[in-house]
C-alpha positions as CSV (number, residue, x, y, z in Angstrom):
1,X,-17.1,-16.6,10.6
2,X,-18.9,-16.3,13.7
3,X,-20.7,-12.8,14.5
4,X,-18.2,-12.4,17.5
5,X,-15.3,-12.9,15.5
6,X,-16.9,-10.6,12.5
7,X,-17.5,-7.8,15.0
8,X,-14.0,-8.0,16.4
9,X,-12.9,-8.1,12.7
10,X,-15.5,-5.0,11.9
11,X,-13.5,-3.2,14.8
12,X,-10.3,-3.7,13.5
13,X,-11.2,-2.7,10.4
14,X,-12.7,0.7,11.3
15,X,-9.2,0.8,12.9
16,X,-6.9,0.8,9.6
17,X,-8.7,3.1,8.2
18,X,-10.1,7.0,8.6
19,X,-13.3,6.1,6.9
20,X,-14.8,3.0,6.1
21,X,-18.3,2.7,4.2
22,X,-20.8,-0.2,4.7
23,X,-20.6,-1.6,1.3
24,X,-17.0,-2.3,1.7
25,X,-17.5,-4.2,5.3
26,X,-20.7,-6.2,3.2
27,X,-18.2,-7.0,0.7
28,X,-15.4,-8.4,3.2
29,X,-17.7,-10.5,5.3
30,X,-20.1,-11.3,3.2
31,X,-23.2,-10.0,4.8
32,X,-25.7,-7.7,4.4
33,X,-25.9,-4.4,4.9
34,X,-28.6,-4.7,7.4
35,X,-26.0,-7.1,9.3
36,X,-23.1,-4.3,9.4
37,X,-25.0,-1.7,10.6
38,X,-26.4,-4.2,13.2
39,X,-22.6,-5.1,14.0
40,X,-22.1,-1.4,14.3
41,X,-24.7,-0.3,16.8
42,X,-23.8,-3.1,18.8
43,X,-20.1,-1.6,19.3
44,X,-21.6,1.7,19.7
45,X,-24.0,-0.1,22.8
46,X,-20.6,-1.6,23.8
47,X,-19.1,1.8,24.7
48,X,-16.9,1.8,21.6
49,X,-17.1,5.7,20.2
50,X,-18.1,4.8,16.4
51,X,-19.1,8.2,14.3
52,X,-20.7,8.8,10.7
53,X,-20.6,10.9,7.9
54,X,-24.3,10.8,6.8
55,X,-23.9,8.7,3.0
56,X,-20.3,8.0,3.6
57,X,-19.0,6.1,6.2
58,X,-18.0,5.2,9.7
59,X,-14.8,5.8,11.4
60,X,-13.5,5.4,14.9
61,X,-13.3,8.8,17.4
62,X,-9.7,10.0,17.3
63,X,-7.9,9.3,20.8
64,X,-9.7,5.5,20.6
65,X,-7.3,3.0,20.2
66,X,-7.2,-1.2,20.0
67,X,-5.2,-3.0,22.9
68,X,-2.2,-4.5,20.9
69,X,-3.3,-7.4,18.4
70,X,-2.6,-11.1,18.1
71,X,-1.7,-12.6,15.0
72,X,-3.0,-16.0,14.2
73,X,-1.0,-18.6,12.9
74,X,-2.7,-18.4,9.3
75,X,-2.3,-15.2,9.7
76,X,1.3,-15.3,10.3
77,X,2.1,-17.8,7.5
78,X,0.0,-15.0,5.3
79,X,2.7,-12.8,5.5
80,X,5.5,-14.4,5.5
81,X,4.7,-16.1,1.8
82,X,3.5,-12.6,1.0
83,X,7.3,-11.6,2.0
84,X,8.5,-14.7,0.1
85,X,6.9,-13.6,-3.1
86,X,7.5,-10.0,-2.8
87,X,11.5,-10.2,-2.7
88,X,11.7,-11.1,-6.0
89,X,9.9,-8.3,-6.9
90,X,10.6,-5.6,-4.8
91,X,13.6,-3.0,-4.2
92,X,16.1,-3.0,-1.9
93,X,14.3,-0.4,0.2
94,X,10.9,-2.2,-0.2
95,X,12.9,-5.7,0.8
96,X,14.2,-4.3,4.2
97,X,10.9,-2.4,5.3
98,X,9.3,-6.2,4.6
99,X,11.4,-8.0,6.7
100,X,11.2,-5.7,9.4
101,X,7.6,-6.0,9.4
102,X,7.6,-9.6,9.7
103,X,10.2,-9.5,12.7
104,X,8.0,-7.3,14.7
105,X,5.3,-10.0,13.5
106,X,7.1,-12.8,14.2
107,X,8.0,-11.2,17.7
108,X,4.5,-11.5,19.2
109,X,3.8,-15.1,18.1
110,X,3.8,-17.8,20.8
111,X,6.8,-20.1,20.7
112,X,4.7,-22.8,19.4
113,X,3.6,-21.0,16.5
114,X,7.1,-19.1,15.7
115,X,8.7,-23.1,15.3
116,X,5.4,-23.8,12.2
117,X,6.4,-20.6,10.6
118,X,10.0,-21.0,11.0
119,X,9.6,-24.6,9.4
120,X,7.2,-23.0,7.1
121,X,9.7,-20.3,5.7
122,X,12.5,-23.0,5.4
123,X,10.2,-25.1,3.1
124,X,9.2,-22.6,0.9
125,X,11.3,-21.6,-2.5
126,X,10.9,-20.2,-6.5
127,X,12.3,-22.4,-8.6
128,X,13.2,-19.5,-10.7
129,X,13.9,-15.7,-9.9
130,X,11.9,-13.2,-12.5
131,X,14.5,-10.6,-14.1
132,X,13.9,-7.7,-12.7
133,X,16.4,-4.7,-12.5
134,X,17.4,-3.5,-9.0
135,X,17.1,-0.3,-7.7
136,X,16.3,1.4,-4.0
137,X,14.2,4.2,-4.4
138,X,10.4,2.6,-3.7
139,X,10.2,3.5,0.2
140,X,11.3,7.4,-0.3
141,X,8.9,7.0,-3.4
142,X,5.6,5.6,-1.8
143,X,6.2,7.8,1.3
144,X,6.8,10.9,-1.1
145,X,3.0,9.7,-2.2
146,X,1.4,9.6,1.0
147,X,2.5,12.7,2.3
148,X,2.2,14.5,-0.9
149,X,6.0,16.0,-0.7
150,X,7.5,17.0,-3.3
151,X,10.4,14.8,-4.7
152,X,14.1,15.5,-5.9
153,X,15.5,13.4,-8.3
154,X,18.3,13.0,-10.5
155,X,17.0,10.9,-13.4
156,X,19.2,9.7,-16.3
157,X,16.3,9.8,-19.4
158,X,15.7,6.1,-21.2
159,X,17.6,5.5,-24.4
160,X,19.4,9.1,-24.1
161,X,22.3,10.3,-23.3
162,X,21.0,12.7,-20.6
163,X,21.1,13.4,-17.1
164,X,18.9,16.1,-15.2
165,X,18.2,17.1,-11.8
166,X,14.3,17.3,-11.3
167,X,11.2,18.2,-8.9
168,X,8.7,16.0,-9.2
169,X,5.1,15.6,-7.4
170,X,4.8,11.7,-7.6
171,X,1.3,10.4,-8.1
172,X,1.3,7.0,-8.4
173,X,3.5,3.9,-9.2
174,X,3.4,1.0,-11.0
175,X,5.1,-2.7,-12.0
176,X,5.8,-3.2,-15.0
177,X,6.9,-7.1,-14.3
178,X,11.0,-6.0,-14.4
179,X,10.8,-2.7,-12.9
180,X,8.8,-0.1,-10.8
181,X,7.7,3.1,-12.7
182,X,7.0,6.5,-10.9
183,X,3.8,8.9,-13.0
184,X,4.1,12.3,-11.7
185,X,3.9,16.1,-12.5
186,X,7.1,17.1,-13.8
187,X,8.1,20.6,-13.0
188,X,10.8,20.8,-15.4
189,X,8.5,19.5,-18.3
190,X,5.6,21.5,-16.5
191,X,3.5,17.8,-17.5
192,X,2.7,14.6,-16.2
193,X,5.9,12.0,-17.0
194,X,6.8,8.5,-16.2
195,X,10.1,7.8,-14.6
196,X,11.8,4.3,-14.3
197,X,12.8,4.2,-10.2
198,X,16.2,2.6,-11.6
199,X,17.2,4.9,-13.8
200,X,16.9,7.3,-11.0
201,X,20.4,7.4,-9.4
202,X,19.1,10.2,-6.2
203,X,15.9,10.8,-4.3
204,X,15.1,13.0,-1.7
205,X,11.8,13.9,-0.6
206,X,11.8,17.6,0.5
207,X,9.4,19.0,3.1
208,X,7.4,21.3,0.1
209,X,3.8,20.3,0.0
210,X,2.1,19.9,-3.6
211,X,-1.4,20.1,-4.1
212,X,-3.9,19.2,-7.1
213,X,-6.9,20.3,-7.6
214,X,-8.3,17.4,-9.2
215,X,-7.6,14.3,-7.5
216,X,-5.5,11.6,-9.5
217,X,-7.0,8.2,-10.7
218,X,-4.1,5.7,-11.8
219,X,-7.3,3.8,-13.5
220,X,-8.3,7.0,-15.3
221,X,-4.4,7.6,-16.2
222,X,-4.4,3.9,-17.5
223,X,-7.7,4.4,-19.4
224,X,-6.4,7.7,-21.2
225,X,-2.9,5.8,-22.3
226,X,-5.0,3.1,-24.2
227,X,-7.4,5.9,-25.7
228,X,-3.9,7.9,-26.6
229,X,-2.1,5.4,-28.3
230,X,-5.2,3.5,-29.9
231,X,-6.2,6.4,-32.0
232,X,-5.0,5.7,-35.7
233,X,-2.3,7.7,-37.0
């Protein structure tokens, strides 16, 4: 990568996110530190309004936005195999969200390149679809997440004849390989609980806020399992 294509990258970068450290431009790039704060003051001589948090990171002035992007063919091609892969293993909710996104995609491609993806899609297959159960909760669950909402469910309990109605602050989800699984604080337990999105047969997220003190790490989570159930009896 050239260093005007790596600082227009660099900008779009600061762009996705609200703060962005050095290390984690390095990383992407594959360049020095010294190179990406060099790549940064030269934005900042550009007029671009870059700020810092002193031993954190940079992010971009809020009000400062990117003309609309072009999408490169590879680019393009990127995300339409991702979109390939990810219907077999995504919800219903998940699967429409997808293909909307690469509609919009598609929709700003030149004609010339919308024909090579178009042929692309149409020659790509799986020979063989994984079993995974169906279910459409995964949008309302993720945004639930992101907006730290609380979440109604009504949840029918794995290998028990039960059904109940819960509030739930969702932390983090995972797959499993044949189905999604939500971790959050149950209130009706009053503990953290897994929940299978399809044995969940309702979902609404309601405006209530939740907040934690201590922020959740599904690593940490994942860590604590294996120490939990590697102790001997």
């Amino acid at each position: 990568m050239n260093r005007l294509d790596r600082i227009t990258a660099t900008l779009i970068h600061l762009q996705s996110k609200r703060l962005v450290i050095a290390k984690e431009m390095a990383d992407r790039f594959e360049v020095s530190l010294r190179t990406v704060y060099r790549d940064i003051k030269t934005l900042q001589e550009a007029g671009v309004p870059i700020g810092s948090e002193n031993g954190v990171g940079y992010y971009l002035v809020d009000g400062y936005t990117l003309p609309p992007l072009m999408i490169t063919e590879e680019e393009a091609n990127a995300l339409m195999i991702s979109e390939k892969l990810l219907a077999n293993f995504a919800d219903k909710s998940l699967k429409k969200d997808l293909e909307s996104l690469l509609i919009k995609v598609k929709a700003i491609l030149r004609s010339s390149e919308k024909d090579k993806v178009e042929k692309l899609e149409n020659r790509i297959a799986f020979s063989s679809k994984p079993e995974m159960v169906e279910n459409s909760w995964l949008s309302v669950v993720q945004k639930s997440i992101t907006h730290g909402t609380v979440l109604h469910i009504s949840y029918s309990s794995i290998g028990k004849n039960e059904h109940t109605e819960r509030q739930v602050e969702p932390l983090a989800i995972y797959f499993t390989g044949k189905s999604w699984v939500l971790i959050a604080f149950c209130r009706l337990r009053k503990a953290l609980r897994e929940f299978r999105l399809d044995h969940i047969t309702k979902a609404v997220s309601l405006t209530e806020k939740y907040h934690h003190k201590t922020p959740f790490s599904i690593n940490d989570y994942f860590q604590a399992q294996i120490e939990k159930y590697s102790k001997p009896s």
